[in-house]
KOLRO-296067 format. One line per 4 residues: number of its first residue (from 1); their letters; for each residue x, y, z of C-alpha. Coordinates in Angstrom, 1 decimal. Layout:
# residues N
NUM	A	X:Y:Z; ...
***
This chain:
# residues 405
1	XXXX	0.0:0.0:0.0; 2.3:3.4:-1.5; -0.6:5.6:0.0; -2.2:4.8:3.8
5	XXXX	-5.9:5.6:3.9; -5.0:8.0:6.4; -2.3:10.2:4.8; -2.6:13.7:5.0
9	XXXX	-4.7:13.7:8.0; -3.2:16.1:10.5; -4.1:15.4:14.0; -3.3:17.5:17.6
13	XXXX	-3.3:15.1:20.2; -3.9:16.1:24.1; -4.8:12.6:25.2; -3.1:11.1:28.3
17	XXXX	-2.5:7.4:29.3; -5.1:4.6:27.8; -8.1:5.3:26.0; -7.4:8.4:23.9
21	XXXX	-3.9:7.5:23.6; -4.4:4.3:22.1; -7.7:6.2:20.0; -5.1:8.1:17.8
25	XXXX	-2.5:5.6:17.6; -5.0:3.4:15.5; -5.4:6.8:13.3; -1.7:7.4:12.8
29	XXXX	-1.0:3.9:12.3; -3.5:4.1:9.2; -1.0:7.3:7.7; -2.3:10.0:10.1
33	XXXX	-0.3:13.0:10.9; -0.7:12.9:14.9; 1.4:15.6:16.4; 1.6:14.8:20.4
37	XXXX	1.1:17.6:23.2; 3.6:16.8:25.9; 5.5:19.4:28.7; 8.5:17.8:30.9
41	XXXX	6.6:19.9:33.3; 3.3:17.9:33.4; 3.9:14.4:31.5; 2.0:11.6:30.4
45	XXXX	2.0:9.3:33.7; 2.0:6.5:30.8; 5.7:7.6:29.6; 6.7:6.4:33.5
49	XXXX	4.3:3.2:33.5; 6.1:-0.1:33.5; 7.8:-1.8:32.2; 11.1:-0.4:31.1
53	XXXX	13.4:-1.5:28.8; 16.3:-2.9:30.2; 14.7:-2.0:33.9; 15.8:1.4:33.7
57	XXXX	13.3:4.1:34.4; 12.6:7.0:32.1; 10.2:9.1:30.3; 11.8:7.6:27.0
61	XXXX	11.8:3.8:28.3; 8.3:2.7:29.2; 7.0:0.1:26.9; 3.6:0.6:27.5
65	XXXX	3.9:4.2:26.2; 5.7:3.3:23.1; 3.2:0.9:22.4; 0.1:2.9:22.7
69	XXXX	2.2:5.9:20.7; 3.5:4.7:17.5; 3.6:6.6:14.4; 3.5:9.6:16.3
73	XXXX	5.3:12.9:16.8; 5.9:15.0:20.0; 6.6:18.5:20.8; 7.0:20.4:24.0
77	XXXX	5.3:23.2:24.8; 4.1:24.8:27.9; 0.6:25.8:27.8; 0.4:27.4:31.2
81	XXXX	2.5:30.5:29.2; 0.3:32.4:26.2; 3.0:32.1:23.7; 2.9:28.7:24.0
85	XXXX	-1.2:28.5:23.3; -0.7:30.6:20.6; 1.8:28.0:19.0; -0.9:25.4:19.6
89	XXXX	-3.2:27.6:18.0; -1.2:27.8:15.1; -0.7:24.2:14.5; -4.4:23.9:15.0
93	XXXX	-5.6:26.1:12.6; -4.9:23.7:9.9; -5.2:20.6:11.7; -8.3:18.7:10.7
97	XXXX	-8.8:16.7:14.9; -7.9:17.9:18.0; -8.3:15.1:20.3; -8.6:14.8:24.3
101	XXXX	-9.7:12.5:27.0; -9.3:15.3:30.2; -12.4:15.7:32.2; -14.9:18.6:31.4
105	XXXX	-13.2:22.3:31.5; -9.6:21.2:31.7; -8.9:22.2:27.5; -10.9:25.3:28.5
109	XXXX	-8.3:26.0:31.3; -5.8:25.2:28.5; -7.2:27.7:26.4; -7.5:24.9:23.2
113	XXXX	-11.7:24.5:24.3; -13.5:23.7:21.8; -15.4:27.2:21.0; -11.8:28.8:21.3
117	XXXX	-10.6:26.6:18.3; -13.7:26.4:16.3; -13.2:29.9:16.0; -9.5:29.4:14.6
121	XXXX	-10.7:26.5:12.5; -14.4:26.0:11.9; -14.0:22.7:9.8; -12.4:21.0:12.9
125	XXXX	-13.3:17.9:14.1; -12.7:18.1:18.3; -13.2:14.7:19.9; -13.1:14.9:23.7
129	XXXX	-13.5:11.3:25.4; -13.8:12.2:29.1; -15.0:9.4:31.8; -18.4:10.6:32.0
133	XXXX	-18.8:13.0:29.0; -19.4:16.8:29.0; -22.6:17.4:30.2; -24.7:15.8:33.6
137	XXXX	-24.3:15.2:37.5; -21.1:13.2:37.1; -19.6:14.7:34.4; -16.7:15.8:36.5
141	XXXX	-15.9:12.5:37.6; -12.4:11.2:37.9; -11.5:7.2:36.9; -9.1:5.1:35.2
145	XXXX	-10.3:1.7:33.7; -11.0:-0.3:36.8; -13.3:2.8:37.4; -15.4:2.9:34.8
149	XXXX	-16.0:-1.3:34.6; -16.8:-0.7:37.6; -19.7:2.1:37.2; -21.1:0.0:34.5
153	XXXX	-21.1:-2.8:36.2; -18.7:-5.0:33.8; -16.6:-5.4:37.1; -19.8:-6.6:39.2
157	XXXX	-19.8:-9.6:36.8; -16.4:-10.5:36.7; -15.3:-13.1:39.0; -17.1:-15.9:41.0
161	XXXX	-20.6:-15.6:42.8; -18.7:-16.2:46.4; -16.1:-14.3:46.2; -15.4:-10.3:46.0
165	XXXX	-15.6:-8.9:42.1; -12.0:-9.5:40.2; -11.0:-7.8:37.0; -9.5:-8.6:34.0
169	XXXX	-6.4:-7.8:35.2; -6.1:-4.9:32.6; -7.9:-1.8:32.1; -10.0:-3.6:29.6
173	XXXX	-11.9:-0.2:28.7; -8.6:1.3:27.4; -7.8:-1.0:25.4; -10.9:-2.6:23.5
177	XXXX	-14.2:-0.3:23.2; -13.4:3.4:24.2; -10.1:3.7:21.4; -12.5:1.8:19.2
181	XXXX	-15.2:3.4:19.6; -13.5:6.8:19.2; -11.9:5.9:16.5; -14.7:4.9:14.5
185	XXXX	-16.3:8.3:15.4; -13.5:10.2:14.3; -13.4:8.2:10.7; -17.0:8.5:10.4
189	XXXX	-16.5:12.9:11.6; -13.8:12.5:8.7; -16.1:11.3:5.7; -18.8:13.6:6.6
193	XXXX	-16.0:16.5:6.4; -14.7:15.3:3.2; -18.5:15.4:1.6; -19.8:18.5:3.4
197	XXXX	-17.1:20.8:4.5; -18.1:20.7:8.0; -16.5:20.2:11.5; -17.9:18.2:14.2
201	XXXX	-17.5:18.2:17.8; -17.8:14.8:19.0; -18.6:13.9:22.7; -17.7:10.3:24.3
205	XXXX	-18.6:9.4:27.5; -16.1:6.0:28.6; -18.7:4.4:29.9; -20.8:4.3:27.4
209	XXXX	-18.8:2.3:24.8; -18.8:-0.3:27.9; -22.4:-0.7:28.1; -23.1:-1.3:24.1
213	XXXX	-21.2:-4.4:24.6; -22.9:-6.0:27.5; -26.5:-6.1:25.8; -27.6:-9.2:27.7
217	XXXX	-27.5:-8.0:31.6; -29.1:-5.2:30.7; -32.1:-6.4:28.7; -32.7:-9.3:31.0
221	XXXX	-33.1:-7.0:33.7; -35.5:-4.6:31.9; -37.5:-7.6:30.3; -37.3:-9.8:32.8
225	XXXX	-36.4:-8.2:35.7; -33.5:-10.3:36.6; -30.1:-9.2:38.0; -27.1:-10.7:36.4
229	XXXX	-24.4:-12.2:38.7; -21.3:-13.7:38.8; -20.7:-16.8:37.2; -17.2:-16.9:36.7
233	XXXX	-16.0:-18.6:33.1; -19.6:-20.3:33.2; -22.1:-19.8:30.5; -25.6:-20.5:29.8
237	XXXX	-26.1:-23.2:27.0; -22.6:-24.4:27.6; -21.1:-27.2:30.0; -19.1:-28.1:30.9
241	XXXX	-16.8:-24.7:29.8; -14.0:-23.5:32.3; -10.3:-23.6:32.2; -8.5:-26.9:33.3
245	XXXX	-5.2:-27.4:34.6; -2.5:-29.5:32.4; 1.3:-30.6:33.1; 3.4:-27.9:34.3
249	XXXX	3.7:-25.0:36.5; 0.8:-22.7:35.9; -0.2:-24.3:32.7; -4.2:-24.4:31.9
253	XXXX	-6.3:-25.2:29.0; -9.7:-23.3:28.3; -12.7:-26.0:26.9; -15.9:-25.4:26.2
257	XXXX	-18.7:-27.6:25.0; -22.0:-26.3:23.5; -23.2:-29.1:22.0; -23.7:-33.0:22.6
261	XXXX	-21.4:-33.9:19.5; -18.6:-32.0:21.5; -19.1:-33.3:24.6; -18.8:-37.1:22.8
265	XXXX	-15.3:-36.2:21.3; -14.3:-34.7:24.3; -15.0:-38.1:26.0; -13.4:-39.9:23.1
269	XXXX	-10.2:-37.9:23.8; -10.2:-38.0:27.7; -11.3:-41.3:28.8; -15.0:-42.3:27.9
273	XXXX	-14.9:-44.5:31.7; -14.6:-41.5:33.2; -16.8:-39.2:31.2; -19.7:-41.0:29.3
277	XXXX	-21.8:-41.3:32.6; -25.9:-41.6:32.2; -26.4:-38.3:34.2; -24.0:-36.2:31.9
281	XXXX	-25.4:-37.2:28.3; -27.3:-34.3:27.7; -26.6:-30.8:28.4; -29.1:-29.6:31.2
285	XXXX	-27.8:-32.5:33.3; -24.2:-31.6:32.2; -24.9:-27.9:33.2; -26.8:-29.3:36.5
289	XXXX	-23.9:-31.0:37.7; -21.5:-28.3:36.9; -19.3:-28.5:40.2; -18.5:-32.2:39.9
293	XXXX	-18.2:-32.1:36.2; -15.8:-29.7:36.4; -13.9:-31.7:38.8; -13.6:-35.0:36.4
297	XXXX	-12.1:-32.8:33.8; -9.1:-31.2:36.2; -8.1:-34.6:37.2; -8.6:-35.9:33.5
301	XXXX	-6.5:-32.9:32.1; -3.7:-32.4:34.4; -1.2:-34.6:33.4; -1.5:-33.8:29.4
305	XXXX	0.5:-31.2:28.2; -1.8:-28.3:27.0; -0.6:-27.8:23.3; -0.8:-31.3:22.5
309	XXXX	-4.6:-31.6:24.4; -5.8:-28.8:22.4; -4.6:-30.3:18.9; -6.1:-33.7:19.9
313	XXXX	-9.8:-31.7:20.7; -9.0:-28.9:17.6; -9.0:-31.9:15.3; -12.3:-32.8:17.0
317	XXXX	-14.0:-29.9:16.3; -13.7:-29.4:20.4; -13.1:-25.8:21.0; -10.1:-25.4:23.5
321	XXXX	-7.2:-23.4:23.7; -4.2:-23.1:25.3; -4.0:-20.5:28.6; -0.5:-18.4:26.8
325	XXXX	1.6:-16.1:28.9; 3.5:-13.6:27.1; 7.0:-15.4:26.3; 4.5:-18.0:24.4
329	XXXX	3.0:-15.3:22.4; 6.1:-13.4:21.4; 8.8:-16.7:21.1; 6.5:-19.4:20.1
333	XXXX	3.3:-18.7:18.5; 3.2:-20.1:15.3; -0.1:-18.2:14.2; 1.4:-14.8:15.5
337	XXXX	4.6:-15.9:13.4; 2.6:-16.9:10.2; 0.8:-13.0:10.0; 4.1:-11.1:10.8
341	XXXX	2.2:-10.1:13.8; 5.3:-8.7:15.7; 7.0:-5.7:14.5; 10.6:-4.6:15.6
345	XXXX	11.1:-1.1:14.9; 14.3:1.4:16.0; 14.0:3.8:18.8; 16.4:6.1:20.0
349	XXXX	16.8:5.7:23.4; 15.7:2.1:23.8; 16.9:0.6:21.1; 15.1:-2.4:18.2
353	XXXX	12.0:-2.5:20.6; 8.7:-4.6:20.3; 5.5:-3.5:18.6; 1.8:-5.2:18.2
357	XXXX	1.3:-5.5:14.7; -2.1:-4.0:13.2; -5.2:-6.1:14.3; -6.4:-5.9:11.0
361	XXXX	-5.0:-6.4:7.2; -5.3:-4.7:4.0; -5.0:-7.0:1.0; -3.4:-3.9:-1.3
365	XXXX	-0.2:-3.6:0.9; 1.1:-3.5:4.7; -0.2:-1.7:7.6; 0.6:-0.9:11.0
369	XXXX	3.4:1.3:13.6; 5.4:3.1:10.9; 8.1:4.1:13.3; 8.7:4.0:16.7
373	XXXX	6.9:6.1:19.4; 8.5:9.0:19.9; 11.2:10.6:22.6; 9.9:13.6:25.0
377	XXXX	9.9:16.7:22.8; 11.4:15.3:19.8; 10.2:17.2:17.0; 9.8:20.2:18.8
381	XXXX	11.9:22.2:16.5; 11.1:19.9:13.0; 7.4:20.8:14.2; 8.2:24.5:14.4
385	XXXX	10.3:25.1:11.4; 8.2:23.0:9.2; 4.3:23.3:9.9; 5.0:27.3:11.2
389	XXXX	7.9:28.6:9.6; 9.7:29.5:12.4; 13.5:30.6:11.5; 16.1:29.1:14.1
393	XXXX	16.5:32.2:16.1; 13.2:32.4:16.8; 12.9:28.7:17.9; 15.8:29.6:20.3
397	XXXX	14.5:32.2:21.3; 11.4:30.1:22.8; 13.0:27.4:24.1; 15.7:30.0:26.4
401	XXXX	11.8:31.8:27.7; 10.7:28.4:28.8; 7.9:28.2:26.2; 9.2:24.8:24.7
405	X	9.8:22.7:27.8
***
């Protein structure tokens, strides 16, 4: 692909840590123009977030930054001093987004609000994706993921009916439908720009995005009036479906069978003594006698090794998959291997680092991180010079005030 769908999009990017982060990597990934805010006086908490390469803490080393910043540029300015909103303003006023995800009022402090830059730009798309969106009781609300599955009650069905709510142990929200979801919008913001000529300020809410994708609590409360609870990785129509141990330290397998031809070859492959029973031949009873079902497969499984269980139930049309930690994702994977899944890309402080490849493919030519994320402030003066004209002198100039720190 010589030309990415996104190329010649210019983006301003304000967003901090996860969601919005993440948001416009997707969008610079795709050939976008995204041009990071940062100030070594007030930075990204993500550029300190573990881990770091090598163990060596820095606001150039975290990986977690790098990976949600790829194909991005940074400058330094410091918006607490006019000159430096003034220099924002001028990148703006031919940007085509301006993206954030503070709470309500804090781009207003900034002086980058949205009816401040409308006015500089009136085609500008200006997508703010705060935790509770920019107008109602809570719209000041503070929260990181953890927060928000937990205001929308992901986090209430997350774990085991006897014991206390457990997490993914990610801030799932970040990472899945508030990026994607913002994403989308801004694409769609994009399209109708190209046709009409217009701007469009776009208000997300993060906890919105969350409830779209659990439509089933929800409507069996309001149809039925039922209140979803834990059932930890049990699911209606399916038994017996849970993860199993297998040989090793740590080592589990995931099965789960939703129909009576699975649970046959999954008794043909484990032992049909212990398995083909009268009282499990039929999925109510299997789903009845959950506990002890449950406890014929962990002593059945344990002593297989998981990769060759799973190819013995794969080729039975079983579905089961192997519980990977990272080092078998990254070393061994074959499928990961097969799609050029991993990238390695140069940076300058850390060295050839690891990237996640795109989660998608085009057919007409290669996607994903075009170069590595960036250092603090990198393209400050590139930025400058380039997109505003500034001569050296007055870029020095600047930068000895304080306004490009």
């Amino acid at each position: 692909m010589t030309i990415l769908p996104l190329a010649g999009v210019r983006i301003v990017d304000f967003c901090w840590i996860g969601a919005g982060s993440y948001m416009t990597k997707l969008l610079a990934d795709l050939g976008a123009d995204v041009v990071k805010i940062e100030s070594s006086k007030s930075l990204d908490s993500l550029r300190l977030a573990a881990p770091y390469k090598d163990g060596i803490r820095g606001v150039n080393r975290s990986g977690y930054f790098a990976d949600r910043n790829s194909s991005k540029r940074s400058i330094t300015i410091n918006m607490k001093d006019a000159r430096g909103v003034a220099l924002v303003h001028r990148l703006i006023a031919d940007a085509d987004v301006v993206a954030n995800n503070f709470r309500p009022g804090t781009m207003e402090k900034l002086g980058v609000g949205y009816d401040a830059l409308v006015a500089i730009n009136p085609a500008l798309i200006y997508i703010a994706m705060s935790m509770n969106g920019d107008e109602g009781p809570d719209r000041t609300m503070l929260g990181y993921g953890i927060t928000i599955s937990a205001i929308t009650s992901f986090l209430g069905l997350s774990g085991y009916p006897d014991r206390a709510p457990t997490g993914t142990g990610t801030n799932y929200p970040d990472h899945v439908p508030n990026p994607c979801h913002g994403a989308f919008a801004v694409m769609a913001a994009l399209r109708h720009k190209w046709r009409t000529g217009e701007g469009q300020r776009i208000d997300i809410a993060q906890t919105e995005p969350m409830l779209s994708l659990m439509p089933v609590p929800v409507m069996d409360y309001q149809a039925n009036g039922r209140e979803a609870t834990r059932s930890g990785n049990r699911l209606p129509g399916h038994a017996p479906r849970g993860v199993y141990p297998t040989a090793g330290s740590d080592r589990w397998i995931a099965i789960s069978i939703a129909t009576d031809d699975q649970w046959r070859a999954l008794a043909d492959v484990l032992g049909r003594d212990a398995l083909d029973r009268p009282e499990w031949r039929d999925l109510a009873a299997r789903e009845a006698d959950a506990d002890r079902l449950d406890a014929a497969l962990s002593v059945l499984t344990r002593d297989w090794d998981g990769y060759a269980l799973m190819a013995r139930l794969q080729a039975r049309a079983v579905p089961a998959g192997v519980v990977q930690n990272a080092a078998d994702l990254v070393d061994d994977d074959p499928q990961l291997r097969h799609r050029d899944h991993w990238r390695y890309l140069p940076h300058a402080e850390m060295g050839t680092s690891l990237y996640n490849g795109p989660p998608f493919r085009f057919a007409s030519g290669p996607t994903g991180p075009r170069f590595a994320a960036p250092l603090l402030g990198e393209h400050t003066r590139e930025l400058l010079a380039t997109r505003l004209g500034l001569s050296d002198g007055e870029i020095d100039a600047l930068d000895s005030a304080g306004v490009l720190v």
